[in-house]
C-alpha positions in Angstrom: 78.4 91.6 -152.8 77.2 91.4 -149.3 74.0 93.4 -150.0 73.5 90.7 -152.5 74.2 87.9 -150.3 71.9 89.4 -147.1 69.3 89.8 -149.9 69.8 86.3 -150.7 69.5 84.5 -147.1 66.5 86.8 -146.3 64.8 86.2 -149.5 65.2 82.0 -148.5 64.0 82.3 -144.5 61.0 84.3 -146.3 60.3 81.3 -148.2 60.9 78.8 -145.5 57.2 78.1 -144.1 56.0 77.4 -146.9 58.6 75.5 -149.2 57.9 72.1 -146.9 60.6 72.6 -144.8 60.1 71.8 -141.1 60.2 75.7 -138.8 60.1 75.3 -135.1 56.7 74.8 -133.0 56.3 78.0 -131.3 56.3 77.7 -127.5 53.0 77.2 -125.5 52.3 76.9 -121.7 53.3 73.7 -120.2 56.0 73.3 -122.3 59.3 72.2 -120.8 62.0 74.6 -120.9 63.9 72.3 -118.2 63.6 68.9 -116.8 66.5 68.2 -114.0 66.7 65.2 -112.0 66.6 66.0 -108.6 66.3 64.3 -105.0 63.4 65.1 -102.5 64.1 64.7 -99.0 61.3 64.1 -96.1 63.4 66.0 -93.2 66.3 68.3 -92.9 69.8 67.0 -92.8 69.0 64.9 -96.1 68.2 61.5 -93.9 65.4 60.4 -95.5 65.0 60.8 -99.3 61.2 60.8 -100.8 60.2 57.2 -102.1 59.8 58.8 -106.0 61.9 59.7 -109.0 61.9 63.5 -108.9 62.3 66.6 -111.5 63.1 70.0 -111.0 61.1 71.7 -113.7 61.0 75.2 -115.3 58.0 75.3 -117.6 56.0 78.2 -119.5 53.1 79.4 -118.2 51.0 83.0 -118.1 50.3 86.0 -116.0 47.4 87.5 -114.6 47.4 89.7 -117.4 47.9 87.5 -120.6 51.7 87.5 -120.5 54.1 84.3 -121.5 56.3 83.4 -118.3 58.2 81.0 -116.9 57.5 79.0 -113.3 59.7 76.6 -111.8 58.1 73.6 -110.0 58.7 70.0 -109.3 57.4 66.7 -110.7 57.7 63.4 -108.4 56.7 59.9 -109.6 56.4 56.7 -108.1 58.9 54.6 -108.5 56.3 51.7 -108.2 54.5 50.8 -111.7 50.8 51.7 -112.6 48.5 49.9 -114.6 46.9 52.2 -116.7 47.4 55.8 -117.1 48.9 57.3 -113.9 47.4 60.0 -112.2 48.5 63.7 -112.0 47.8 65.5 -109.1 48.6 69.5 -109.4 49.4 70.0 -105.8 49.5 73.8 -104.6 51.3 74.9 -101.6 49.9 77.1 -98.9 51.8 80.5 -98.1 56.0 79.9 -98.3 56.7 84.0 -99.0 57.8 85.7 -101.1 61.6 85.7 -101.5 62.9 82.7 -104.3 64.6 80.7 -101.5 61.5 80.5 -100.3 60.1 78.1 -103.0 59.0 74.5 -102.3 61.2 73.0 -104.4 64.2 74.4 -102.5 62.0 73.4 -99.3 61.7 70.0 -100.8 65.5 69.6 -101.9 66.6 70.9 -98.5 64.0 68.6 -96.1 61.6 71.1 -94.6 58.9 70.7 -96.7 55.9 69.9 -94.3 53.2 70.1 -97.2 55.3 66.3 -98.1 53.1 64.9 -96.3 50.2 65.2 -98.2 52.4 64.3 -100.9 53.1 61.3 -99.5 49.8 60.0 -99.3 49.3 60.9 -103.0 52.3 59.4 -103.5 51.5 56.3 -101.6 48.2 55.5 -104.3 50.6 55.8 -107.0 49.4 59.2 -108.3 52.2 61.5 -109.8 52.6 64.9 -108.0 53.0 67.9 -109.7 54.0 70.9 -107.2 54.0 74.3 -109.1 56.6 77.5 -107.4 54.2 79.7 -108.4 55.2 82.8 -110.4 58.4 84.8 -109.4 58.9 82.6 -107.1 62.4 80.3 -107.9 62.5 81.9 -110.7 63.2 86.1 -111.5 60.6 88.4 -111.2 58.4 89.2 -107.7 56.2 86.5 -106.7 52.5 87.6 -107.7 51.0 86.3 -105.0 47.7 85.7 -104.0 47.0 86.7 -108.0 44.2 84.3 -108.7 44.4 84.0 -112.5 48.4 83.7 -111.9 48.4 81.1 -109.6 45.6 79.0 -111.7 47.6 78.9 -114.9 50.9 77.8 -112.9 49.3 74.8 -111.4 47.4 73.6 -114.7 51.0 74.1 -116.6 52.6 72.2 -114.1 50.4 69.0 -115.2 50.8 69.6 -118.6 54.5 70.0 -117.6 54.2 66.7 -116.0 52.9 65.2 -119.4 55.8 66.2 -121.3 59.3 65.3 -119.2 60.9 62.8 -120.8 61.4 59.6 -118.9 58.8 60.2 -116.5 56.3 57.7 -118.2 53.4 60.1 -118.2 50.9 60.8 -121.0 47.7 63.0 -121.9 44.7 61.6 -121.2 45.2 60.2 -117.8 42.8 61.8 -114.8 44.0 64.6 -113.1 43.1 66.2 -109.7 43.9 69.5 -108.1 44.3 70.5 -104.5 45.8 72.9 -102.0 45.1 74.3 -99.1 45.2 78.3 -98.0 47.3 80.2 -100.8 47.0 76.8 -102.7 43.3 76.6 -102.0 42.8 79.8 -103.8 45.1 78.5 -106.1 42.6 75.7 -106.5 40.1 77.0 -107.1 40.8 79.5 -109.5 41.8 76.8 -111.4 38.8 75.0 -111.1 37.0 77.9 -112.8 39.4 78.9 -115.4 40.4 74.8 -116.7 37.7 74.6 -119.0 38.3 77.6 -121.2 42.6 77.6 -120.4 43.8 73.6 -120.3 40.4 72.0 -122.0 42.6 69.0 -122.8 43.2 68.2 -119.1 41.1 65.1 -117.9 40.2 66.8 -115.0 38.3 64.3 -112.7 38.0 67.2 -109.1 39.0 69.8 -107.1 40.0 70.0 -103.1 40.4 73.2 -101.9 40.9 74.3 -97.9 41.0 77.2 -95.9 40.2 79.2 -99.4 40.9 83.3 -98.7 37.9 83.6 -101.7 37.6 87.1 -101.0 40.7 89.0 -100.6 39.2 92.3 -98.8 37.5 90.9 -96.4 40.6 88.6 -95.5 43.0 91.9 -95.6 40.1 93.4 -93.1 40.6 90.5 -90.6 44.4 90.9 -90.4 44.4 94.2 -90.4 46.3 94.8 -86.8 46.7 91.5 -86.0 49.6 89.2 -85.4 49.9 88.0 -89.7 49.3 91.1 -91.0 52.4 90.6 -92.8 50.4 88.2 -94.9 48.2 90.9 -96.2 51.4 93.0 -96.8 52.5 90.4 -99.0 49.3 89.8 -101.1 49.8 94.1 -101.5 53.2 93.5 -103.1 51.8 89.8 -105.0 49.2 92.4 -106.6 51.5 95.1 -107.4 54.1 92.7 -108.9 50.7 91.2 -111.0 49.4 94.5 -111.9 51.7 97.1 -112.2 49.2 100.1 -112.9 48.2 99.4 -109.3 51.5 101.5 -108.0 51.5 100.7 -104.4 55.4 102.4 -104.0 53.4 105.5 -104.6 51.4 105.3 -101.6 53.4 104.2 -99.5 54.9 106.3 -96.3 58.2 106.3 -95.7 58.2 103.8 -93.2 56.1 101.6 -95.2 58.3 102.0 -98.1 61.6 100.5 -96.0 58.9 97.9 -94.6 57.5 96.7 -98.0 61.2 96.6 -99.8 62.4 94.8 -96.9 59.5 92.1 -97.3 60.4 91.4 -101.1 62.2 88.3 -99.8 60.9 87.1 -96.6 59.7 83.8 -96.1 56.4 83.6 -94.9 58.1 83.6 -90.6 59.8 86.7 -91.2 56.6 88.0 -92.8 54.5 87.6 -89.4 57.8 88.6 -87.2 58.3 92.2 -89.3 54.8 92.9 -89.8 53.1 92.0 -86.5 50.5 94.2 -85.1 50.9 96.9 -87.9 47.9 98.3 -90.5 47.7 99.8 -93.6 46.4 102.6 -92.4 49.5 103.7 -90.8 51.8 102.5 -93.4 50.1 104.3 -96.7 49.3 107.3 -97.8 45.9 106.8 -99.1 43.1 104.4 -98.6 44.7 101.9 -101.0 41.9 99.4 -100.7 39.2 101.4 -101.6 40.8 103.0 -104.5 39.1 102.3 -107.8 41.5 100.6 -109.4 42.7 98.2 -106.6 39.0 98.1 -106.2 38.6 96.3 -109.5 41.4 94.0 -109.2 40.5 92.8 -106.0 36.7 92.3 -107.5 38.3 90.1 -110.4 40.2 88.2 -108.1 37.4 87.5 -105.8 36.3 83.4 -106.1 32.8 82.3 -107.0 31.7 84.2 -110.2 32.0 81.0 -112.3 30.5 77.3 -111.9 33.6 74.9 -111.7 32.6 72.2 -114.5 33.8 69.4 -112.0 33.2 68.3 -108.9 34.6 70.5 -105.8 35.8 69.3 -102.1 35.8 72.6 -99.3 36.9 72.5 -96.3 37.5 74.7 -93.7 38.3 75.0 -89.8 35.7 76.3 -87.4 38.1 78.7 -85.3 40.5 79.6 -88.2 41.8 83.0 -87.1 43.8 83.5 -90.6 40.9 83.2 -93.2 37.5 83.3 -91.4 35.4 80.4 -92.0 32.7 83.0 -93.0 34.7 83.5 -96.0 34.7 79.7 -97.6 31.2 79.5 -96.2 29.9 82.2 -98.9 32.4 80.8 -101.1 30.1 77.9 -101.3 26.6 79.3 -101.3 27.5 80.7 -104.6 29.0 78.0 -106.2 26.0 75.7 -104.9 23.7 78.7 -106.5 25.4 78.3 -110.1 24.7 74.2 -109.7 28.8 73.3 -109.1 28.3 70.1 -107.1 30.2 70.8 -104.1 30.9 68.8 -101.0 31.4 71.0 -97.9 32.7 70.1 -94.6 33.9 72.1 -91.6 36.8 70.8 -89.1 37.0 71.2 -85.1 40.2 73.1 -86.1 41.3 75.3 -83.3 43.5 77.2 -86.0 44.6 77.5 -89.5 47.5 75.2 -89.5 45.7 72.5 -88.1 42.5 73.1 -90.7 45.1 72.0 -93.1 46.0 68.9 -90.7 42.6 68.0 -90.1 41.0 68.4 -93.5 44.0 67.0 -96.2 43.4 63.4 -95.6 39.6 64.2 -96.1 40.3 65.8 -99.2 42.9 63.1 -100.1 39.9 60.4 -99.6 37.7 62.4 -101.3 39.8 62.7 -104.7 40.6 58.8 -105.0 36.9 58.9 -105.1 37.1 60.5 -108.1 40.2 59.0 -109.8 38.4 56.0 -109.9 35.5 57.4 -111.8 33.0 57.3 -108.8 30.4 60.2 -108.8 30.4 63.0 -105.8 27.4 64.2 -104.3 27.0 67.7 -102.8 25.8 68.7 -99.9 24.7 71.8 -101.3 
């Protein structure tokens, strides 16, 4: 009898897509898996609570490699109305590290967020702010840092993420920026490059993108010794964590094996503290970075082989000591070449820090531009 019966039930789910009854939609990136109201605060101790509705968000997304994930994030909108569709911006943070209480929302939910106040001034137009985790980042799994194609897909879900929380009076077909600055610039403009072919039906409208580390050797070749090596230590792990036929546990010495499993969850000032003046010479086994197959992903993940299809904001600092200026410059020589129409401007930065003080407001200006339709000339 039960053969009979299991027979039975199998034979009707069988017949279920296509006997007109309704099956479930399967699940795509920038779905919604989880939309909680939450409260954004300005400065630590809770004072002074963000002027916008807020949601923390878990959403699907996709890896470097192809793979179906899921990235936390969060979603503020003015409480203020809009005429019109409102704007999303997908905002991407600079460096936080790599451990989950790292994240920006817990930054944001806790106060010591400082990337708010570019929010703010988004805020402030009455543009709605989509601010992606990142992969593994808030949510399980290692955060795959610095992995271009990673980092891309999490910001573009988070604005279709945006579209689709309920109560949060957003809809398709509204204009859409992007911007970020250092980690978030790459994040920028990778996806700048990959929108067309991976979120087609996002209006995007531009693209502001600072301090971008476009080429990741040549970054890891500047901190190599130097006071934020720790940085390239972590973009070593963010790759492993991305790529996992990349192995880096295998090259690693014994000492750089305790150092790397103790940076798994350091926030970005215990990666400079830990890491200071060390190399990666003295730390592996092998020349990692010259091996063929960190070769390669290092070449795919280097910015400028595609034209962005929209307009593009760069900016850099003149004495960044992080991400050398040399680095963005090239960045847009070769965009410019494949006819992207790109503004570029330098800043009298003294630092990296402050080319992300100096240039955000720019950038900021330079995107209402664009929400309102207005065209952007290069200065290529």
């Amino acid at each position: 009898m039960r053969l009979r019966v299991r027979a039975t039930v199998l034979a009707i789910v069988a017949l279920l897509p296509f006997g007109g009854m309704s099956v479930a939609q399967a699940a795509a990136p920038g779905d919604v898996v989880e939309a909680t109201p939450t409260t954004v605060y300005l400065a630590p101790g809770k004072l002074l609570e963000v002027p916008a509705r807020a949601w923390h968000l878990r959403y699907r997304s996709t890896s470097a490699v192809g793979g179906s994930n899921i990235v936390s994030g969060t979603l503020l909108v003015p409480k203020s109305g809009y005429i019109g569709k409102r704007p999303i911006v997908g905002y991407a943070v600079g460096t936080h590290g790599l451990g989950d209480q790292c994240a920006p929302s817990a930054a944001m939910a806790n106060g010591t967020e400082l990337e708010l106040a570019f929010v703010s001034l988004m805020l402030l137009k009455g543009w709605a702010v989509a601010v992606t985790d990142y992969e593994g980042l808030g949510t399980p799994g290692d955060h795959t840092y610095m992995a271009g194609k990673a980092q891309a897909h999490a910001v573009l879900d988070s604005i279709r993420a945006a579209t689709r929380v309920s109560g949060a009076g957003l809809s398709t077909g509204g204009p859409v920026a992007i911007m970020g600055y250092s980690q978030g610039g790459s994040s920028a403009g990778w996806a700048a490059q990959l929108q067309p072919a991976y979120a087609p039906e996002l209006r995007l409208r531009g693209v502001a993108a600072g301090g971008v580390p476009a080429d990741l050797k040549k970054v890891a070749e500047n901190l190599d010794g130097g006071g934020d090596f720790g940085l390239s230590a972590a973009a070593g792990l963010g790759f492993d964590a991305a790529y996992p036929e990349l192995r880096l546990g295998d090259y690693l010495t014994p000492e750089g094996a305790a150092l790397f499993a103790d940076a798994r969850d350091d926030c970005v000032g215990d990666l400079r503290d830990k890491l200071a003046g060390r190399t990666l010479a003295e730390l592996t086994t092998q020349d990692v970075m010259n091996r063929p197959d960190w070769t390669a992903r290092l070449q795919e993940n280097r910015l400028g082989g595609t034209k962005p299809s929209v307009p593009m904001f760069v900016w850099h600092g003149t004495g960044d000591e992080i991400i050398p200026i040399a680095v963005s410059r090239t960045l847009r020589s070769e965009w410019c070449a494949k006819g992207a129409t790109v503004t570029w401007t330098s800043v009298p930065a003294p630092d990296h820090v402050l080319g992300a003080v100096e240039g955000g407001p720019l950038a900021i200006a330079w995107l209402a531009g664009r929400m309102l339709g207005l065209p952007a000339f290069g200065n290529c």
